[in-house]
C-alpha positions in Angstrom: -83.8 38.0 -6.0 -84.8 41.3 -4.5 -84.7 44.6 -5.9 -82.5 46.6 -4.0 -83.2 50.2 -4.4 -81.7 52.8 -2.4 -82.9 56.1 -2.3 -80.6 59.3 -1.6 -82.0 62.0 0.4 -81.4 65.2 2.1 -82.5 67.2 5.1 -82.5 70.6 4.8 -83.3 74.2 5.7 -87.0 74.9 5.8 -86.9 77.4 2.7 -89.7 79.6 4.0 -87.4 80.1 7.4 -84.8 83.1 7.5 -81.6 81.4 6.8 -77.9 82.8 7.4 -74.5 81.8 7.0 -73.0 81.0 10.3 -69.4 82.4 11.0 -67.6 79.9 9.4 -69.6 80.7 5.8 -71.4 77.5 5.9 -75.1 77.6 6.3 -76.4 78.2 9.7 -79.0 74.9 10.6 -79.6 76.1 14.3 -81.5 78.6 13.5 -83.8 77.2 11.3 -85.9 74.6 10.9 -85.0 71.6 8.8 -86.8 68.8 6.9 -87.4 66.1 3.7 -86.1 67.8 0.8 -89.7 68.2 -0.9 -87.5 67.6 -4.2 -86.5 64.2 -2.8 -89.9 63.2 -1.4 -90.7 62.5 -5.3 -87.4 60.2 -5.5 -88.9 58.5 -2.6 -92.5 57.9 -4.5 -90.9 57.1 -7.6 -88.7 54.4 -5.8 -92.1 52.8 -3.7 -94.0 53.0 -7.0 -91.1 50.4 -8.8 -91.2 48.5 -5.5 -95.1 48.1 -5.8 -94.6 47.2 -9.0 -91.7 44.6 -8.9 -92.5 40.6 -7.5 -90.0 41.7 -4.5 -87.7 44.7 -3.6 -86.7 46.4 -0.4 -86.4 49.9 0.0 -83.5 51.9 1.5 -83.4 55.7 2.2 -79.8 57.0 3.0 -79.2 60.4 4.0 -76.1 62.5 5.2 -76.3 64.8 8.1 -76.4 66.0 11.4 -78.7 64.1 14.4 -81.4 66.2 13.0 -81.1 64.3 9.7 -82.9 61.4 11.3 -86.6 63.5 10.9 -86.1 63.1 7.2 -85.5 59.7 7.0 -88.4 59.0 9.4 -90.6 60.8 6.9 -89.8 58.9 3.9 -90.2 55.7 6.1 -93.8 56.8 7.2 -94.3 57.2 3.5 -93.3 53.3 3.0 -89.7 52.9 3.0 -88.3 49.9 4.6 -85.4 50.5 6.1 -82.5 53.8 6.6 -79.3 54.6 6.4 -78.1 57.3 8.5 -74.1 58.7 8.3 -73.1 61.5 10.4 -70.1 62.4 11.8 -69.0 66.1 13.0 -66.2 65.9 10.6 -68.7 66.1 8.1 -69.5 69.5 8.3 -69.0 71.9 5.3 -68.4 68.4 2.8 -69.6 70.4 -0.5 -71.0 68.1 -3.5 -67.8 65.9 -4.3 -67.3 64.8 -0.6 -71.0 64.0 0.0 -70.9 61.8 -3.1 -67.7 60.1 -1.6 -69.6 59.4 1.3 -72.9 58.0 -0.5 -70.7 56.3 -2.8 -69.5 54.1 0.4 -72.5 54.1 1.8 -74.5 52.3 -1.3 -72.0 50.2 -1.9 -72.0 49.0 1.8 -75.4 48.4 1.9 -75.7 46.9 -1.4 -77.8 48.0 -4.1 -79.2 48.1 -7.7 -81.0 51.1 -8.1 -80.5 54.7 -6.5 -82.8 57.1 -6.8 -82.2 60.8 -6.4 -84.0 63.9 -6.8 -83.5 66.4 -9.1 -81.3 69.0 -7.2 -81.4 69.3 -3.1 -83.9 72.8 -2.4 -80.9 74.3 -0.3 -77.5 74.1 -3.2 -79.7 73.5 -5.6 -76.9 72.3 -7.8 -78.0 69.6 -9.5 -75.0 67.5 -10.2 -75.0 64.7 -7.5 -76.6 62.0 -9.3 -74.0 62.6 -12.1 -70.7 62.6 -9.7 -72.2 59.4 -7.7 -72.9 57.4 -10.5 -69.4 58.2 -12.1 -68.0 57.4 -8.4 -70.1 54.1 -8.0 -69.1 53.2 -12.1 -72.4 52.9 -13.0 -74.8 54.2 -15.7 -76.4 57.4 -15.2 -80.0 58.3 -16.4 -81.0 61.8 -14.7 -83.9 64.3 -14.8 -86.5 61.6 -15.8 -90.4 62.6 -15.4 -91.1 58.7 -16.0 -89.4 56.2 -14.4 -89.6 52.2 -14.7 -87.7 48.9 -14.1 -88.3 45.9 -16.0 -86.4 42.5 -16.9 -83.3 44.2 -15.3 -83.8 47.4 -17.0 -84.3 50.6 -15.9 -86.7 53.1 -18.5 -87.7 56.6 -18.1 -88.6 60.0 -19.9 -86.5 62.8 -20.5 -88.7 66.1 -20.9 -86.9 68.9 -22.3 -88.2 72.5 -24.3 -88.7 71.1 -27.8 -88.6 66.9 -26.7 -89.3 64.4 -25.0 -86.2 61.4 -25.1 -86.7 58.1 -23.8 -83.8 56.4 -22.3 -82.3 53.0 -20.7 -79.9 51.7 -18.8 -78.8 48.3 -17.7 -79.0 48.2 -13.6 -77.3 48.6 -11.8 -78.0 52.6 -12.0 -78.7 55.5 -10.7 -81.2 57.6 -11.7 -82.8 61.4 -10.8 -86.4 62.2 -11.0 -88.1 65.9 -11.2 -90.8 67.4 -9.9 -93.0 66.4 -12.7 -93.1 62.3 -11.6 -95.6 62.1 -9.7 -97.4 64.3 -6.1 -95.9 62.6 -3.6 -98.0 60.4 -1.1 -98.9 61.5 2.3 -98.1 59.4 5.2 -100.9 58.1 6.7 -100.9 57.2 10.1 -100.5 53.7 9.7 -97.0 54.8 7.8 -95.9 57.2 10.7 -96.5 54.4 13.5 -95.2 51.7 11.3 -92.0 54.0 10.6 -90.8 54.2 14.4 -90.3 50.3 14.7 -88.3 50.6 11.3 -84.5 50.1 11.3 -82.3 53.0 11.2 -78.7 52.3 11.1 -76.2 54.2 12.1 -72.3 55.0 10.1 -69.7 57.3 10.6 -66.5 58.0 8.4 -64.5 55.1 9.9 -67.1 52.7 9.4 -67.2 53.9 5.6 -63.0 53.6 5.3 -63.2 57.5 5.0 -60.3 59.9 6.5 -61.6 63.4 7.3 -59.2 65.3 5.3 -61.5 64.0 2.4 -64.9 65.9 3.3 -65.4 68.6 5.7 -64.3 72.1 4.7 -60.7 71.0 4.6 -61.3 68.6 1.5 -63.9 71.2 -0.1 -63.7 71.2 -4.2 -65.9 74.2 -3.8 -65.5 77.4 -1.1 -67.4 80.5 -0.5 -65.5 83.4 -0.2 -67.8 85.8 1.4 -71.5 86.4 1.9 -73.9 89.7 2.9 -77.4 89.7 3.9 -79.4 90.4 1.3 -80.4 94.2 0.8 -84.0 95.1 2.7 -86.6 95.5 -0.3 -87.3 98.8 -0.9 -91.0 100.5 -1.3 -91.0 100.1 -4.7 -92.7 102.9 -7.7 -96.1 103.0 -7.8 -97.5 104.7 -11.3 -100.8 106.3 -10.6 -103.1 105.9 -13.4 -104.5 109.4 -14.8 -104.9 108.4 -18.7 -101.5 107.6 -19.4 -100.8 104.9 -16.4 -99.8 102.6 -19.4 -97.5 104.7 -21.4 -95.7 105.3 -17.9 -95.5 101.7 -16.9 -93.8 100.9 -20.4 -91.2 103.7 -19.4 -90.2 102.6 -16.5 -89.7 99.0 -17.2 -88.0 100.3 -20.0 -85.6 102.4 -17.9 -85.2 98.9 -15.6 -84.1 97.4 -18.8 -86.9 94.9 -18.7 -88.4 96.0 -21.8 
């Protein structure tokens, strides 16, 4: 029987772009440009390397978002991805964490699956929690933040890296696991992939096809809010010490007087 993986993904703000909150506090995507969270692209190696390594599995890459979204799954298909999963719907906008799990919870288990794979955190929220909150949705065991990842005799094994040590874990699949940025580079597409990935099937849900009512996501069914937001402060000049035989002893005083000494 196949391995069925399916890997979560997210498009997001270019981080290098100015971003801003739009009116309604939520993050404002049209004036910025958006792509593969590069957090995820290693949840997408990590998934291709199990593939290449099991006797038969199938890749899916799901993703949540606006039309836009679909540039993100056609990157992860160019890398080798087999197929995509695409939900959007404009009551969507502003779901926070618990709501997009809700909806990737649906999702996997319409498309079927025995392995998800996530990245650590999304580069935009940067929360970190997903993987948790979607395996406890899905009622499935969670194995997160792994730097080594493998599946074997219905098994999945990886490597926990922390400070002071290193833990090896297991879980029984079906799963769902996270993966940091310490996997793996990585591949780039070559252009073999990126042909090969506009033939590829990209199917298309929306909240009813997922048995979801849109008081559940959207702003309106937000666990989370944000209650206001400024533009960050224009950096100032900064202090420059000039060095005339006591540059050091100056230096020390004023990072001492910034309190960072």
């Amino acid at each position: 029987m196949s391995l069925r993986i399916v890997v979560c993904v997210k498009y997001v703000p270019d981080a290098t772009g100015d971003r801003h909150f739009a009116d309604d506090l939520t993050v404002d995507r049209d004036d910025v440009d958006g792509l593969l969270s590069e957090l995820d692209e290693y949840a997408v190696e990590q998934a291709l390397q199990i593939a290449e390594e099991a006797d038969d599995a199938e890749i899916t890459v799901l993703t949540v978002g606006p039309e836009d979204a679909k540039d993100a799954l056609r990157k992860a298909l160019s890398m080798g991805a087999d197929k995509a999963v695409h939900v959007e719907d404009d009551d969507l906008h502003g779901t926070d964490v618990m709501g997009t799990s809700l909806v990737l919870a649906k999702a996997i288990e319409k498309t079927g699956y025995d392995l998800v794979v996530c990245g650590m955190a999304s580069t935009d929220g940067t929360m970190g929690v997903l993987p948790a909150v979607l395996a406890e949705r899905l009622g499935v065991p969670q194995v997160t933040l792994l730097s080594e990842v493998s599946v074997e005799d219905g098994t999945v094994k990886g490597r926990r890296d922390g400070d002071t040590a290193s833990e090896q874990l297991e879980a029984s699949l079906p799963a769902v696991v996270s993966v940091t940025d310490q996997s793996g580079e990585a591949r780039y597409p070559s252009f073999k992939g990126i042909m090969a990935a506009k033939k590829k099937p990209v199917e298309s849900l929306d909240l009813s096809d997922l048995d979801i009512e849109a008081e559940e996501v959207g702003l309106e069914g937000s666990w989370t809010a944000v209650d206001s937001a400024a533009e960050r402060p224009a950096r100032t000049a900064g202090t420059i010490v000039k060095d005339e035989g006591e540059g050091g002893k100056q230096l020390a005083e004023y990072l001492a007087s910034q309190k960072f000494i």
